[in-house]
Structures are given as structure tokens and as C-alpha cells.
C-alpha positions in Angstrom: 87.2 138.5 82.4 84.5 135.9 83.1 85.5 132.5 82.8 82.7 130.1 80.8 81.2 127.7 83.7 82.8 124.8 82.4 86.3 125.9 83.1 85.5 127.0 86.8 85.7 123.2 87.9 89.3 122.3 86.3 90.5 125.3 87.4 89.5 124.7 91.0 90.8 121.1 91.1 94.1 123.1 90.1 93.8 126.1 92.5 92.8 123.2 95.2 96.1 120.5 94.5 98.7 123.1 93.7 99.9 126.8 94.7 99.4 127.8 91.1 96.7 131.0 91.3 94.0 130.2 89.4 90.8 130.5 92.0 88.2 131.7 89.4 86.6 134.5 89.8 83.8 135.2 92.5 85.9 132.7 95.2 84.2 128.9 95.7 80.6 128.8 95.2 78.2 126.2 97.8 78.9 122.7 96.7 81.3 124.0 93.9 84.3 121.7 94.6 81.9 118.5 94.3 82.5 118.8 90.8 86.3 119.6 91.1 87.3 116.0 92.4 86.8 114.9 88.9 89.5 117.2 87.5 91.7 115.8 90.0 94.0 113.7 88.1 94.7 117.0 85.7 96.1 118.6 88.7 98.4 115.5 88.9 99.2 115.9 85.5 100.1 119.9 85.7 102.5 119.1 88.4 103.8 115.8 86.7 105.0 117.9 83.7 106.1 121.0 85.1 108.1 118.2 86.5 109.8 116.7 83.9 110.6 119.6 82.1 112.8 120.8 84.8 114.3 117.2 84.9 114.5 117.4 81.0 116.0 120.6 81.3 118.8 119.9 83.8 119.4 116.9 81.3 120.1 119.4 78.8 122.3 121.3 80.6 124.2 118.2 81.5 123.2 117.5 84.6 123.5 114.0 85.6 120.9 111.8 86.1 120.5 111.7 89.6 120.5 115.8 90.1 118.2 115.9 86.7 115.7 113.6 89.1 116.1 115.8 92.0 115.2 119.1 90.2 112.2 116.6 88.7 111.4 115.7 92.3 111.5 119.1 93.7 109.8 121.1 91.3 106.6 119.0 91.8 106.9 119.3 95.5 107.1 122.8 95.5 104.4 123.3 93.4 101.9 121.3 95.1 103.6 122.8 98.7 103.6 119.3 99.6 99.9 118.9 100.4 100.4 115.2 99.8 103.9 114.5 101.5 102.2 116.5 104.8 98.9 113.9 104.0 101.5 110.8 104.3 103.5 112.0 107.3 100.4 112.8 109.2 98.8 108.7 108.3 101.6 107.4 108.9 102.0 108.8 112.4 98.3 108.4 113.3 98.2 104.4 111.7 101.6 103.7 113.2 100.4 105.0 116.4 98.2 101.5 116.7 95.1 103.0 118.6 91.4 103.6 118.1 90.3 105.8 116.0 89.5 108.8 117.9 93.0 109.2 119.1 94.0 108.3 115.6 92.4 111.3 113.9 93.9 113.1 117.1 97.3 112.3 116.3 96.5 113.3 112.9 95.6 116.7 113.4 98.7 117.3 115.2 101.1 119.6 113.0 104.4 118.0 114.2 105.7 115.0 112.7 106.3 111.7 114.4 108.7 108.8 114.0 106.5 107.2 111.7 105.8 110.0 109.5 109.5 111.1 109.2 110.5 107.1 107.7 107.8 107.0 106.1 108.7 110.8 104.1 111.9 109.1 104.3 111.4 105.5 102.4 108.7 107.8 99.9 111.3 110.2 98.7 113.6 108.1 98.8 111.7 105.9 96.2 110.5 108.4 94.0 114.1 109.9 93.6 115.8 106.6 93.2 112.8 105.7 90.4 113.4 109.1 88.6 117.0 109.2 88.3 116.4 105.2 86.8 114.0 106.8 84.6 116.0 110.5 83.8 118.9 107.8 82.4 116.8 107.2 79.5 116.5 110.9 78.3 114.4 114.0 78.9 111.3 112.8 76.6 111.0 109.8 79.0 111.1 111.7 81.8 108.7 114.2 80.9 106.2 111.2 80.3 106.8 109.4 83.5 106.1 112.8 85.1 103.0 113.4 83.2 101.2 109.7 83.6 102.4 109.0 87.0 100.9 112.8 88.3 97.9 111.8 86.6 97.3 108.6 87.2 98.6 108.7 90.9 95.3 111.0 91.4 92.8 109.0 89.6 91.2 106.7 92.1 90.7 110.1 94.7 87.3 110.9 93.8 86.4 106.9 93.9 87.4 106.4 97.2 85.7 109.7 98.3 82.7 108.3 96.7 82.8 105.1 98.6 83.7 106.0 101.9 82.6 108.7 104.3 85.0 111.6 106.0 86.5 110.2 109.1 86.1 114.0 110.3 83.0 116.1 109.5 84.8 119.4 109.7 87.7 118.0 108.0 89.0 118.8 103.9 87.3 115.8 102.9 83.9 116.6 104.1 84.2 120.2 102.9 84.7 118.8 99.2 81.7 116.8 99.2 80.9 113.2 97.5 81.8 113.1 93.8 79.3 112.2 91.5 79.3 109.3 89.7 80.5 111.1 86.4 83.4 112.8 88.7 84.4 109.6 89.2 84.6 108.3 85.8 86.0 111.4 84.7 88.8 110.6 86.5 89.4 107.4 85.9 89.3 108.7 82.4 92.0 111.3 82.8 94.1 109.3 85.1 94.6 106.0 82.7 94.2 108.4 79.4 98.1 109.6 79.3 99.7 106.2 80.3 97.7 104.3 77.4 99.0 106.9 75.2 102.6 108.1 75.7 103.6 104.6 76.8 104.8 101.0 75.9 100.9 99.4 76.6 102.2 96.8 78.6 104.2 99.4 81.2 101.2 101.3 80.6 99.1 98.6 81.8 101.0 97.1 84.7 100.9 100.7 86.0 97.3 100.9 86.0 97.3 97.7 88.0 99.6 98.8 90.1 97.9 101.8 91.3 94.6 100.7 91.5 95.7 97.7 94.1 97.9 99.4 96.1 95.3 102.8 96.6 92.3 100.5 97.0 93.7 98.1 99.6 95.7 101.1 102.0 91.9 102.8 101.1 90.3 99.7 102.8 92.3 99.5 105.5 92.6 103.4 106.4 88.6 103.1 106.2 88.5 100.4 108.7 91.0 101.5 111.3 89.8 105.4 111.0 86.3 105.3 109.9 86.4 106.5 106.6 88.9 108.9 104.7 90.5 112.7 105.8 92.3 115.1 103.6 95.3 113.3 104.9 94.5 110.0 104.0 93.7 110.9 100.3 97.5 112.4 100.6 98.9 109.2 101.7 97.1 107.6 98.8 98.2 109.4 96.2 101.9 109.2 97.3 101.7 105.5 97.9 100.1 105.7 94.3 102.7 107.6 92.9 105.7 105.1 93.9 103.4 101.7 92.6 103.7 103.8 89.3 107.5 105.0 89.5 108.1 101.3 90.2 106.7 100.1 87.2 107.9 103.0 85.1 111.5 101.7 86.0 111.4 99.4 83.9 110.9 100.9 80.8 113.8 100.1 78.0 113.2 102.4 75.3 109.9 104.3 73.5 
């Protein structure tokens, strides 16, 4: 079956964010995942409630809060094979490192993980779990729409800083997507903010937004200035440090 062109992008944002197989048909056509980055944030939010539903469901079964947060945790890290967790490990290890770019994006590359990259897995997790068990003690329904709006919104400001910056490695992930185009961009700004302003209190909903957007676009500015521009593993390192502004926030929700 032949997919209407207007699907193949979405799609390939999934396909390209998570192990889900969804490549459209044909494979990735020249300068086809351009107009992916804007379907980003729905990749976030695929994740985010496949997510919560587990966590909802181990809440059902009666499951405390804690393990209801771990099954939330791991489900989205399993789906998305930890593309984002391996993005943070590998920044962390190259910033930590302290030296000029070159050797930076050298460190990067390598596939083992450093001292800095295993605290920093270690304080992220950490975070997230701690957040989601907070958040899993107010119910299943809460948790399913922490784990939709933070996987959404924790992806929104990707295709921005792609736009703004250049790849720090020519032959790298980055470069190979290509610069988003200004509707990309707005598109996912839409989709990112859309499910917080709806399934939550608009005051957490708002502090949230805030929250993301100033902690992405200042580690954005400094990964740009002490590498260059942004990798593949950079945009990872965003999204998680993204991802726990939002849990924060989200922890201090009362009631819906």
C-alpha cells in the first residue's frame, strides 16, 4: 500500500527517534528527512504515552509508585533504544573532557563511556525516575499526561537549534538530516507546547514551557561555542536535559 506523501514525513520522524518500524515505503528519499525534524516532537509524544500506559498499567495492577515509574521509565527507553541517553553520555564525556573542539568531537565518537557520561546517565535517570514515581502517586491519568507532554515537548526546540546552528561534523547525523525549514520549525514548536496547554493545569503547563526552552537554548549555546555547532549527540543531550526541566516542573502538580 502506498502511503499519501503527506504521511511519509511523520512517519519518518517516527522511524528516525524510535525502533518502531514504520520506514515508508521506497526507503529515504534525497533531502527527505529535512522535512521530518518538524515531526519531531510527535516522536516524543509516541514514546511519552506508550510510556505512561505501562506506568498506568502497573498502577492498575497495584504496583507501587516507584516500580509503576520504572516500568514508565523503561518502556520509553526501550523504545527509543536509547538514542538520547547514548547522545548525553557521549556530551558529557566530550564537554567534561575540557579540550578543544577537535578532540572534543573525538571523544565523542568514541563508543565507550567515560566518567562523565556514566554520572551524568546516572544523575539523569535518576531524575526522571524520582520525578515519575512523584508524579505516578497522583494516578495513572496523570501519568499518562506527564508522559505525553514531556515526550513532546522535550523534542520541540530540536529542529530550532538545527536551524540555527551548523553540524559540528559534516558526515555526522546532524548534517545528514539537513536544516529545517522555517515551517519545520514552527511545526514543532506547535506540537511540542500543543499537549501541555491542553491536558494540563496552564500554569504547570506554562512554567514547563519555560523551563525547556531556557535550559535547551542555553546548553544549545554553549555546546555551539565549545564544539562548533551541534552533532547527533548533542541534540540527545538536549532533549534529556529537556526532559528533566519538564519532569521537574510536572512534580508539582496537585490534582487535574
Amino acid at each position: 500500500m502506498t502511503l499519501p506523501p503527506s504521511l511519509r514525513p511523520p512517519l519518518l520522524a517516527i522511524s528516525l527517534l524510535t525502533r518502531l518500524p514504520l520506514h515508508p515505503e521506497g526507503g529515504i528519499r534525497p533531502g527527505e528527512l529535512r522535512g521530518a525534524a518538524g515531526w519531531f516532537p510527535l516522536a516524543g509524544l509516541v514514546v511519552g504515552l506508550a510510556g505512561g500506559l505501562t506506568g498506568a498499567l502497573a498502577l492498575r495492577l497495584g504496583l507501587p509508585p516507584h516500580l509503576a515509574a520504572l516500568a514508565c521509565l523503561a518502556t520509553s527507553i526501550l523504545l527509543t533504544g536509547a538514542l538520547h541517553e547514548d547522545g548525553l553520555a557521549d556530551t558529557a564525556d566530550a564537554l567534561g573532557a575540557g579540550t578543544k573542539a577537535e578532540r572534543a568531537l573525538a571523544i565523542m565518537k568514541d563508543s565507550r563511556i567515560g566518567t562523565y557520561g556514566a554520572i551524568a546517565l546516572y544523575l539523569f535517570l535518576t531524575a526522571r525516575l524520582l520525578a515519575l514515581a512523584t508524579i505516578a502517586e497522583l494516578g495513572g491519568p496523570t501519568l499518562i499526561a506527564a508522559g505525553v507532554t514531556t515526550g513532546a515537548a522535550s523534542r520541540a526546540l530540536l529542529p530550532l537549534v538545527m536551524r540555527q546552528q551548523k553540524p559540528a561534523r559534516p558526515g555526522g547525523l546532524g548534517a545528514s538530516i539537513g536544516r529545517p525549514t522555517r515551517g519545520g520549525v514552527r511545526l514543532a514548536l506547535t506540537l511540542g507546547v500543543l499537549p501541555a496547554l491542553v491536558l494540563l493545569p496552564t500554569a504547570i503547563a506554562l512554567a514547563g514551557i519555560l523551563a525547556v526552552g531556557v535550559a535547551s537554548l542555553a546548553l544549545a549555546r554553549d555546546q555551539s561555542r565549545r564544539l562548533g555547532g551541534f552533532t547527533g549527540d548533542t541534540l540527545g543531550a538536549l532533549q534529556q536535559t529537556a526532559e528533566v526541566a519538564f519532569l521537574l516542573v510536572l512534580t508539582t502538580i496537585q490534582s487535574f
